[in-house]
Structure formats: structure tokens, C-alpha cells
N, C-alpha and C positions, 0 to 999 in steps of 0.2 A: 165376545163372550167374557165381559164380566162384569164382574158386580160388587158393591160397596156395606160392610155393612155401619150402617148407619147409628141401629140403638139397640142395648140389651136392658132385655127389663124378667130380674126374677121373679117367677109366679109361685104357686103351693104346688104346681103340680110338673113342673119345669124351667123351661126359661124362653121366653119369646125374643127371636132376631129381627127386627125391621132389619130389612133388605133394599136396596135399591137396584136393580138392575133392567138393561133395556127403556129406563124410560118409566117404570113402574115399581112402585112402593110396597113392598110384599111383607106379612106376616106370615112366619111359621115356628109354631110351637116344638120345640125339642123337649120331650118328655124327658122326667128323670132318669127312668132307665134309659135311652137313647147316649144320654148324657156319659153318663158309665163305661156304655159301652166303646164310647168315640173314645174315651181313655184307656180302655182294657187293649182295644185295636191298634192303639198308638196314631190315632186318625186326627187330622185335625177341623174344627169344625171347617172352615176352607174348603176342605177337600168334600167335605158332604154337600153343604150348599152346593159346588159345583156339580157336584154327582145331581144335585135335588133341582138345579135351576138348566143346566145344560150335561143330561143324561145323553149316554148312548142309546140306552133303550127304557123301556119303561112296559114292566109288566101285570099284570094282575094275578096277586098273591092268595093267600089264604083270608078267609071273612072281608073278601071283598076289596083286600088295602091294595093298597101299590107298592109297588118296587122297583126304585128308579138305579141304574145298572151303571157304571161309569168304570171305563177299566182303568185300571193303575198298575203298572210295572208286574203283569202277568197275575193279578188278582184283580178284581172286580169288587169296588164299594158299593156296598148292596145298601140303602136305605129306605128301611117298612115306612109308610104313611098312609096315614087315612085323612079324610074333608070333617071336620067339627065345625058348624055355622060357617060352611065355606073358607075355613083357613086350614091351612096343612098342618095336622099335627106328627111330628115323628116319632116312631112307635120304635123301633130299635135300627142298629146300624154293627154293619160285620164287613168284614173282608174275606171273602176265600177265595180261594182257587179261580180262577177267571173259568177254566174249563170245567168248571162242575157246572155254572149257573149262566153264566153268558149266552145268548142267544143268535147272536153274532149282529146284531145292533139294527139300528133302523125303524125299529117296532116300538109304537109307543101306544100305550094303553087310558096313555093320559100325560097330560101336561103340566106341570105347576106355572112355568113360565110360558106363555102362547107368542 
């Protein structure tokens, strides 16, 4: 379980990470507010890739997104994404409480990393 990142490239509407892990080459766009947020939480992007690439669980959110579930020290990083032209874009990222949202893991509603 892990992964390298390789390249950042600022865009208009965030910032895309090439990713390397398992053996494949991944694009995922972290939108500006995403971005924000990893700093408001005190999160670091690490900690979400891992949540986003190797989730506890993974569930299906509001308007269809996902939300991939990784617990940490009795909270759970929650990070929203949706598929644009088949790449992940991230839509925002929090930490709460693990027992508000946690599912108790296992469930995945979808994959970034297969």
C-alpha cells in the first residue's frame, strides 16, 4: 500500500497529481475548494491520496459522487469525488468524527485504484 507522487501540474480550476501506485499511473484532479479544505482540516494531501487510493470503504454520496472513507486516530477522512472524462476529480475533503460516518469498512461503492 503505497504510492509515489510523481508530478504536480497547476490548472484554472485546481491542481492535478500524477500518482504512481500498484504498478499504474493515475490522474486525479483536486479542485480548489478540496484544496482549502485539506488546509482548513489540517490534512495533508498524503493522507487523502491514501484515503482516495487505499480506502476503508467507499460509499455513494449525494449527486451520484463518492466517498472514499479512511479512518485516522478516531475521525475518518472523508473525500467527495466524482469521474470527469474518466479521471477523479476531488470535490471537497473533511474529517469528522469516525462515528458519525463510518460504516464499519469493507463496502466499496467503487474504486479509484482496482
Amino acid at each position: 500500500m503505497s504510492f509515489k507522487i510523481k508530478e504536480t501540474k497547476e490548472k484554472s480550476n485546481g491542481r492535478l497529481y500524477i500518482v504512481e501506485a500498484e504498478g499504474s499511473k493515475l490522474h486525479l484532479l483536486f479542485t480548489l475548494h478540496s484544496i482549502d479544505r485539506i488546509i482548513f482540516w489540517n490534512l495533508s494531501v498524503e493522507q487523502v491520496l491514501e484515503a482516495l487510493l487505499y480506502p476503508d470503504e467507499v460509499i455513494i454520496g449525494h449527486f451520484n459522487r463518492y466517498i472514499a472513507h479512511k479512518r485516522h486516530n478516531g475521525h475518518v477522512v472523508r473525500a467527495v469525488y466524482e469521474y470527469k472524462e474518466n479521471m477523479p476529480v476531488i470535490v471537497t475533503v473533511y474529517k469528522p468524527s469516525a462515528d458519525r460516518y463510518f460504516e464499519g469498512g469493507g463496502k466499496f461503492a467503487d474504486k479509484i485504484l482496482s
